[in-house]
N, C-alpha and C positions, 0 to 999 in steps of 0.2 A: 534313774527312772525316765522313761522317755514319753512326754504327754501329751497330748492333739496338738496340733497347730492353731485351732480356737481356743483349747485352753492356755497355749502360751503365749496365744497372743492378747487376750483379756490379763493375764497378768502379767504384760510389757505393758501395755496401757495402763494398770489401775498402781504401777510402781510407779510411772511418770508421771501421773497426775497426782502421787501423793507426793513423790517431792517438789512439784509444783508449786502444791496448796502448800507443802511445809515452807517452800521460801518465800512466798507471798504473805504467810502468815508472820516470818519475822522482822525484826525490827529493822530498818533502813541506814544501811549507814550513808550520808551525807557529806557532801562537798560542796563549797562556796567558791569560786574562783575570782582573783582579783589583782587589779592592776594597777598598784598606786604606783609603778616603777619602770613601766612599761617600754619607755627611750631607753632603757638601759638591758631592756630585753628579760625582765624578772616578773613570776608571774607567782602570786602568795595564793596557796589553798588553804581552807580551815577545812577539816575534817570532822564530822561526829561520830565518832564508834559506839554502839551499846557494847555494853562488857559481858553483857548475859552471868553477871553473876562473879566470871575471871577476876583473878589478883593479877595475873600476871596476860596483857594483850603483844603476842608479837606480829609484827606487821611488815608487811615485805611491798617492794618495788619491781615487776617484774624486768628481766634481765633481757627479752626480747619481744617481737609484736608479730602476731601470725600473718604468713603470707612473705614474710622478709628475715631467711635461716640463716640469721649468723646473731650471736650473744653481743650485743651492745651495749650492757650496764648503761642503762638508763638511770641507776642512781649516781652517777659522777654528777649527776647535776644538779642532787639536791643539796641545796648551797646550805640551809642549815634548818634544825626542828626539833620541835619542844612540845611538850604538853601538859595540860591542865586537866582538874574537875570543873564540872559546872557551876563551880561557884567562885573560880576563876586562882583557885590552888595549885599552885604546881606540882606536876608529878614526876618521878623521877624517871628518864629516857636514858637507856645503854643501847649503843650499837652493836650485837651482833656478828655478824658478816656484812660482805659489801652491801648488801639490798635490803637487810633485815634490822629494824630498832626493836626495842625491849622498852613495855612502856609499864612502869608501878603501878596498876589503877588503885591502890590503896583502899579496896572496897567502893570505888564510886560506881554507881551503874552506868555512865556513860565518862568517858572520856571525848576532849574537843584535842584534836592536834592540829597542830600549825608548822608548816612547812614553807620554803621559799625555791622557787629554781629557775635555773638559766636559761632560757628557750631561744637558742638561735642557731638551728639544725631549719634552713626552709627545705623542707625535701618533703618525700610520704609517709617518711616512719617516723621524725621526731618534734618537737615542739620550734615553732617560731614565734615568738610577740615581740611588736614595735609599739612604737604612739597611733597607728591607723587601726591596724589589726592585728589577729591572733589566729594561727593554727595549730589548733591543739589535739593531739593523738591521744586514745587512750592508756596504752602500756609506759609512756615517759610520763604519764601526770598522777595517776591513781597509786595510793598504798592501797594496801586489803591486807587482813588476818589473815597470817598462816595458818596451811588446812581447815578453813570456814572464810572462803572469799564467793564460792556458789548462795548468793542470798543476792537478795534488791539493794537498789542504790538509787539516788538523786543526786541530780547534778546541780547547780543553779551557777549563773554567773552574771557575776556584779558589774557589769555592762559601764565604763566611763562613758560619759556624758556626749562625748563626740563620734561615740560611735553610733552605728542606728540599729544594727539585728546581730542577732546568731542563728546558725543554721544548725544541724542537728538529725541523721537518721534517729536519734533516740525518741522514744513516746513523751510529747510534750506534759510534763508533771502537773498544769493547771497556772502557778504564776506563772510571768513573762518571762522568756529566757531560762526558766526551770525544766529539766526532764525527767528521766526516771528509765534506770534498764533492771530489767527483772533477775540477772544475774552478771556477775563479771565479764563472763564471755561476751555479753552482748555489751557492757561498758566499753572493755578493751576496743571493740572491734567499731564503735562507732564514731567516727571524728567527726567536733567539732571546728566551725569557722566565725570569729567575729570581729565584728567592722561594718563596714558598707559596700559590700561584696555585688555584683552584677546578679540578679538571680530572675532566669527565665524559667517560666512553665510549663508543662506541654502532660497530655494525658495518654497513655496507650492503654486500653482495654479498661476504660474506667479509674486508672492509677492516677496519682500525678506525682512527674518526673520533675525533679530544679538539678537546672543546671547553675552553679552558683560557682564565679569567678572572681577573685584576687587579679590585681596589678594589670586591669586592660589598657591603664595606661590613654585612656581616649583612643585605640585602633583597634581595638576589641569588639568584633558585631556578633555579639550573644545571642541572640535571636537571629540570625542567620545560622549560625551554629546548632543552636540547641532546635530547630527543624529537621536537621540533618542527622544532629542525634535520636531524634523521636521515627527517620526513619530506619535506621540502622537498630534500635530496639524491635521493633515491629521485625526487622528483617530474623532476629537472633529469638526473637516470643515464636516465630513461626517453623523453627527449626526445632525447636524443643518441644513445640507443642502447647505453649502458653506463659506466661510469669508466674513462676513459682510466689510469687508474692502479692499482697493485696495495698501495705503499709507504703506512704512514699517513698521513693527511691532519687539518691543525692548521687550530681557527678561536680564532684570539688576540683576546679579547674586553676590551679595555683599557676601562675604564670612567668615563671623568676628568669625565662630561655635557656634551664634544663630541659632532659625531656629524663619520665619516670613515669612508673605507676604500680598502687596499691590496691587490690580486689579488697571488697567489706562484704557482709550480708545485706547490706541494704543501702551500699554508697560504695563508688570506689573514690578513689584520690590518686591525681595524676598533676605532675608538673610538664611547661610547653613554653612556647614561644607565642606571643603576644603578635607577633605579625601571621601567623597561621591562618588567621581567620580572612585575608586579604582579596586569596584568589581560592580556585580551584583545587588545585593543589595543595595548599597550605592546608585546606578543611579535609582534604584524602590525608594527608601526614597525618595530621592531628588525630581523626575517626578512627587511625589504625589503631592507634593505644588504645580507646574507647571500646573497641572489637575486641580487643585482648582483658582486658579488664572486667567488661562487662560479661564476656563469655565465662568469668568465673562464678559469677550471679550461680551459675549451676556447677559449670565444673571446679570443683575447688571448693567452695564456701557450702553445696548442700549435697554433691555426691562429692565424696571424699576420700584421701586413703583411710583406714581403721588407727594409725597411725596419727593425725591430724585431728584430735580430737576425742575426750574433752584435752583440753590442752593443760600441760605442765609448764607452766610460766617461768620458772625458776633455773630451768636447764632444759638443753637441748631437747629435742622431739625428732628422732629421728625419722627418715621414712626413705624407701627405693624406689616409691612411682612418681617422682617429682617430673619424670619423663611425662606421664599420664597428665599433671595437675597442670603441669607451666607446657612440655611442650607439646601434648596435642592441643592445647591453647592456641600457640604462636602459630600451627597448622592452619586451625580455621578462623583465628583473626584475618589471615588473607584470605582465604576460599570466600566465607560470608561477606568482604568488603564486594567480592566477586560475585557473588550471588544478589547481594545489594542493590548492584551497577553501578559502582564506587569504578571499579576497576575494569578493563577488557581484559579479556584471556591471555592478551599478550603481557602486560603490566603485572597479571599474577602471573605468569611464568618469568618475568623479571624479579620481585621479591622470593620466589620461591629457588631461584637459578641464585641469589647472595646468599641464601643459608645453605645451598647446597657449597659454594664454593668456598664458604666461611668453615664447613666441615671438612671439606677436601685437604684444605692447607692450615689443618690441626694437627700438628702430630699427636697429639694429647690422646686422637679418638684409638688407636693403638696401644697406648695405654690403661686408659680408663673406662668401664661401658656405660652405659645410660644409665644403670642402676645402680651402679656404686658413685654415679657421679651425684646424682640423686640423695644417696646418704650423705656423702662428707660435704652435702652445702656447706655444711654449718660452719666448716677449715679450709674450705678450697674454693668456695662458685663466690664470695665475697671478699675474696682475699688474695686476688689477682698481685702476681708476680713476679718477675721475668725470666721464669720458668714453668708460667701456666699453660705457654704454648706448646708445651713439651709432656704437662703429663694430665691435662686438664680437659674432659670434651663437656661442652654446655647443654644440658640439659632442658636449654631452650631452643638456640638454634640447631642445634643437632637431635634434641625431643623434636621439632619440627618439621625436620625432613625424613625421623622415621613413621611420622604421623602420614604425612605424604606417601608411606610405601605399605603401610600398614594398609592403608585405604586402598590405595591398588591391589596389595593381596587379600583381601577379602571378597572385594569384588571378583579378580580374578577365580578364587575357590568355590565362591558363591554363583559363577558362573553371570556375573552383573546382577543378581537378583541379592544383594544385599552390600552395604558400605560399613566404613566407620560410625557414619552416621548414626546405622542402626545398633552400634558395640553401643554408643555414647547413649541411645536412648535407652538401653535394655539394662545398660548399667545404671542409669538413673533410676530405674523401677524397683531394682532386684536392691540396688545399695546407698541411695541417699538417706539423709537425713540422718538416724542415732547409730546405723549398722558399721557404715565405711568398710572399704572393699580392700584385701591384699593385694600384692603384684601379680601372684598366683592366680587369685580367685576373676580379675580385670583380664588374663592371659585366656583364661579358661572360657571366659565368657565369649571373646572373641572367636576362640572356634569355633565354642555352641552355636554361633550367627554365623561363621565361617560357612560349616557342614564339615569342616575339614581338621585336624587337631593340627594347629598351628603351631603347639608349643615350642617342636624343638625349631622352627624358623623364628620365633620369638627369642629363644637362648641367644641366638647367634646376631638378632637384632639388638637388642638391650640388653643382655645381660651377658655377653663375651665381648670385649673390646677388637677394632678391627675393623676394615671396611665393609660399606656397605657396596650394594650389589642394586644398579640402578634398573637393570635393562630390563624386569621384566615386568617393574611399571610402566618402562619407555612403551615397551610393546602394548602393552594397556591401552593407555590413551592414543598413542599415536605421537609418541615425541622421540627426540635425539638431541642429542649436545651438537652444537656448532662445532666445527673443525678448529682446528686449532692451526697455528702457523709455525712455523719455525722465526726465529729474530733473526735468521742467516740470511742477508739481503747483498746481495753485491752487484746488484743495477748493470747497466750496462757499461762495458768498457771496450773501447775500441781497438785495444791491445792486447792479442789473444794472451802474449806469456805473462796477463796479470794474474795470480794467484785468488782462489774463489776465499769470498771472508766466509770466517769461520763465524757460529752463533756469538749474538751481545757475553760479553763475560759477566757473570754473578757471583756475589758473595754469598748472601744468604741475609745475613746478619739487619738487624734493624737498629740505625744509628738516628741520631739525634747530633745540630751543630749549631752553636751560636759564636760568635766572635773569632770565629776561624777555628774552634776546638771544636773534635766529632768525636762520640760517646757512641759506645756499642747501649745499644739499649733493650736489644733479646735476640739469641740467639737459637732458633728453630732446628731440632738434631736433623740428619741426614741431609743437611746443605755444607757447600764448600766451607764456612766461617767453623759451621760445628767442629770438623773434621778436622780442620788446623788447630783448634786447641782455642779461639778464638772466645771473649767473655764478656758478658753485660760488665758495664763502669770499666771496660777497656778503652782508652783515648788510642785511637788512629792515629798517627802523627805525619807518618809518610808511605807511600809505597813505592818501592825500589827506587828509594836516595832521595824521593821526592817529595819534599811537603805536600799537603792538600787538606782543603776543607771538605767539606760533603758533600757541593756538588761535583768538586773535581775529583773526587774518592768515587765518586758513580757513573761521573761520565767516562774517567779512564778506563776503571774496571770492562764497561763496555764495549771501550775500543779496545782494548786488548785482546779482546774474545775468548770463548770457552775453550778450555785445556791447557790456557798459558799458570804458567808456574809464577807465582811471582812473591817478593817481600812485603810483608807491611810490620814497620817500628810500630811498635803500641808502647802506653808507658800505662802499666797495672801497678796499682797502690803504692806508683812515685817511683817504682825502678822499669828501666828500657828492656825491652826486650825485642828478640825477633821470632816474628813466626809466618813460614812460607806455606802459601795456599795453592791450590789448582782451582783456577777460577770454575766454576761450571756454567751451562745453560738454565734460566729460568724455566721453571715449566712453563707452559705456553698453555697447558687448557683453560678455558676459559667460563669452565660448565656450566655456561648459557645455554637454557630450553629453549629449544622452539617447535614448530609442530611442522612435521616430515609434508613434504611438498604433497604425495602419493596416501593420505588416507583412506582406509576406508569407510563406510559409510555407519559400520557397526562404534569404529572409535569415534567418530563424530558426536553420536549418539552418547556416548560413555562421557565423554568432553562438556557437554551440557547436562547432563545429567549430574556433572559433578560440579561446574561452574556455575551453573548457569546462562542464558543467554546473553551471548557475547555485544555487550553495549558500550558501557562507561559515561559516567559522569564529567 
């Protein structure tokens, strides 16, 4: 039966608002968190489950954290767990599977369990605690009921003495240091920090944003920072149209000199370098995660694929628009640094000119398309190999530069009267919040705003593996790749019958060398090493009769130039061998953008329309 659209949409509303009130109306299960063991990096939760009546509570750890696709058994770390009635009885606990215990409530209405675990993962997805402080994720801390984990929750944690606060996008519960998320999703998705963390304030549109830092180590200027952050908000509120949000909004700046980041609904979490904040530069390094991150506030966290939510904790989540979610992300983390005046025109066409040539010299993008790369995150984008340059293409830097062409072609179709810009806004209208959008449905919309049916240029962009096709973005804007060079250089010589040098000779092969020993360490198909037969954990020992270590393995190679035939001894898993190579020529492109000397005055126009005015910070 097919019913108005006001009738179904009064009853999309009056279904959410009754499981609303149904989980507001039940019972809370609770958590304590505490640290009597903390040097030793152990962090004890108490639990309170109501049993609603159950004999039998089974209760799971999930196995990954949204935003980061790959299965991490997050229970390897529950060190060990037991539980009681409230009156302090023991009840009897069986494990299950990996993530799941079996708890006897023996008729008691609530059970209390007590758990202990290992937190020293300092990154974005899993727990770290010392004696100073604690970062603590959702998905590696919380159990929940299997099949009844959508209900409220309270957090509370038992604060040691020498620490001073905890921080928290969750809704403060009333005591100190207590909170409260109205279902799992938002527990999972909301990390905690505690200690004596740097925390600056700053307000955009009536909000207030903390920026709250771990490990500045005394060179840390957080409030130099976090102005820079409130105006790079402001820059990304006014591309979208405003902040999807009213509740504060946390940027957890962990500073261990990794660099990393994880989008939240109402906080991301990103690790950095502690000297970043020094100069110029170091606060554009840093802003650019910040840009990518915080661009999920919308893309990613409230328009989403259909696929992404509600989420199955327990196993994988598939999805094929990871292109859409992560890299038209990585697209306009740099455009809006651009837009900002983080960056001039030229600096974005430097970050955008290393993801193009980061694609160029993949073999992988031949093998795999955006959209199947997109699905097998879960086996393949987290689980780099030395063989991922071969059948791998990244869904971020290679989602990035089809975002870049995307935008061009739209524009192009729409004759300049319409961009990505306007996909991103019409798709936020049509599919945030409870809908989530297919790869289909995101394709389709883009030609609706096209004018033009894009799809089968779509097929051949993300969804058939293969090259892409630059030029007639080039022509768009007004740009071209620098020339490239030949390495065949033979200077001048004074003696006509010297013979012209032939190009540097290349192997291919990416080695590794300490102590005089050189290790093949990936080998890239369609280069000279592939083609001999050559293999990762092969030791090089000599080439023709001649020991070498690795630079004289690269400086020869070079002298000998492209087409020479030559031997290299390898010793593979302890036995000699030999295998003869034809050196070849490196490529030489270099596909570095720049903007053609001869524009005109129409792509000028398109250049800032798309950039912004050309400044920098």
């Amino acid at each position: 039966m097919l019913l108005q659209p006001s009738i179904l949409l009064g009853l999309v509303v009056l279904t959410l608002s009754f499981f609303a009130e149904s989980s507001a109306a039940r019972e809370e299960i609770s958590y304590t968190l505490q640290f009597p063991d903390a040097s030793r990096h152990y962090m004890d939760v108490e639990m309170r489950v109501p049993t609603d009546g159950a004999d039998i509570i089974d209760l799971f750890m999930p196995v990954w954290t949204p935003g980061s696709y790959l299965v991490r058994e997050y229970s390897r770390n529950v060190i060990s767990l037991e539980a009681e009635d409230l009156t302090g009885g023991d009840l009897d606990v069986s494990k299950t599977i990996k993530n799941r215990w079996r708890v006897d409530a023996g008729g008691s209405e609530w059970i209390v369990v007590r758990y202990r675990l290992f937190c020293r993962e300092i990154n974005v997805r899993g727990n770290w605690v010392e004696s100073d402080f604690a970062v603590i994720n959702g998905a590696p801390t919380f159990l929940s009921v299997v099949d009844d984990y959508q209900r409220p929750y309270r957090v509370t944690v038992d604060l040691p003495a020498e620490w001073e606060r905890t921080c928290s996008p969750l809704a403060p519960a009333g005591d100190e240091n207590s909170y409260w998320a109205p279902d799992f999703d938002t527990l999972v998705d909301s990390p905690l920090i505690a200690g004596a963390p740097q925390v600056d304030r700053f307000e955009v549109d009536g909000v207030d944003h903390f920026l709250v830092t771990l490990g500045g180590g005394g060179v840390w200027d957080n409030a130099r920072v976090a102005r820079n952050v409130q105006h790079l908000v402001k820059t990304q509120r006014d591309f979208w149209g405003g902040l999807p949000y009213s509740e504060p909004y946390y940027v957890f700046n962990l500073l261990t000199g990794s660099r990393g980041g994880l989008e939240h609904r109402q906080s991301l979490m990103m690790t950095a370098d502690r000297w970043y904040s020094m100069n110029r530069g170091g606060v554009r390094s840093w802003l650019s995660l910040v840009s990518h991150e915080f661009f999920h506030v919308w893309n990613g966290k409230r328009l989403r694929p259909v696929e992404l939510g509600p989420f199955e904790y327990e196993h994988e989540n598939y999805c094929s628009s990871l292109w859409v979610v992560e890299g038209i992300t990585s697209y306009y983390q740099h455009v809006l640094l651009a837009r900002a005046g983080y960056n001039t025109n030229d600096q974005y066409l430097g970050a955008l000119s290393g993801s193009i040539a980061g694609t160029e010299r993949t073999p992988g993008r031949f093998v795999q398309s955006l959209s199947a790369s997109s699905f097998d995150a879960w086996i393949k984008a987290y689980r780099r190999e030395e063989n991922s340059v071969n059948a791998l293409f990244s869904y971020y830097s290679g989602g990035a530069v089809a975002g870049f062409l995307i935008d061009a072609e739209i524009q192009r179709a729409s004759g300049g009267e319409a961009s990505l810009d306007d996909v991103l806004l019409e798709a936020y209208e049509h599919f945030s919040g409870e809908q989530g959008y297919s790869e289909s449905e995101f394709i389709s919309l883009a030609s609706e705003v096209a004018g033009e049916d894009l799809g089968p240029w779509f097929d051949r962009l993300v969804r058939q593996p293969g090259a892409f096709d630059y030029q007639p973005a080039l022509d768009w804007f007004g740009l071209e790749f620098e020339h490239s060079k030949s390495s065949a250089s033979s200077g001048f010589f004074p003696v006509p019958e010297e013979p012209v040098d032939n190009p540097k000779g290349w192997l291919g092969a990416s080695t590794s060398g300490s102590g005089g020993i050189v290790k093949v360490t990936s080998v890239p198909s369609d280069t000279p090493a592939a083609a001999a037969g050559l293999c990762v954990d092969d030791e090089i020992i000599a080439l023709d009769q001649s020991r070498v270590d690795e630079k004289q393995l690269k400086r020869i190679v070079g002298l000998l130039g492209a087409g020479k035939e030559v031997e290299l001894l390898v010793s593979r898993q302890g036995l000699l061998r030999t295998l003869k190579v034809t050196l070849g020529e490196e490529p030489q492109e270099t596909w570095r953008l720049r903007f053609r000397n001869e524009m005109s005055e129409e792509q000028k126009v398109r250049v800032e329309k798309w950039l912004g005015s050309d400044g920098g910070v």
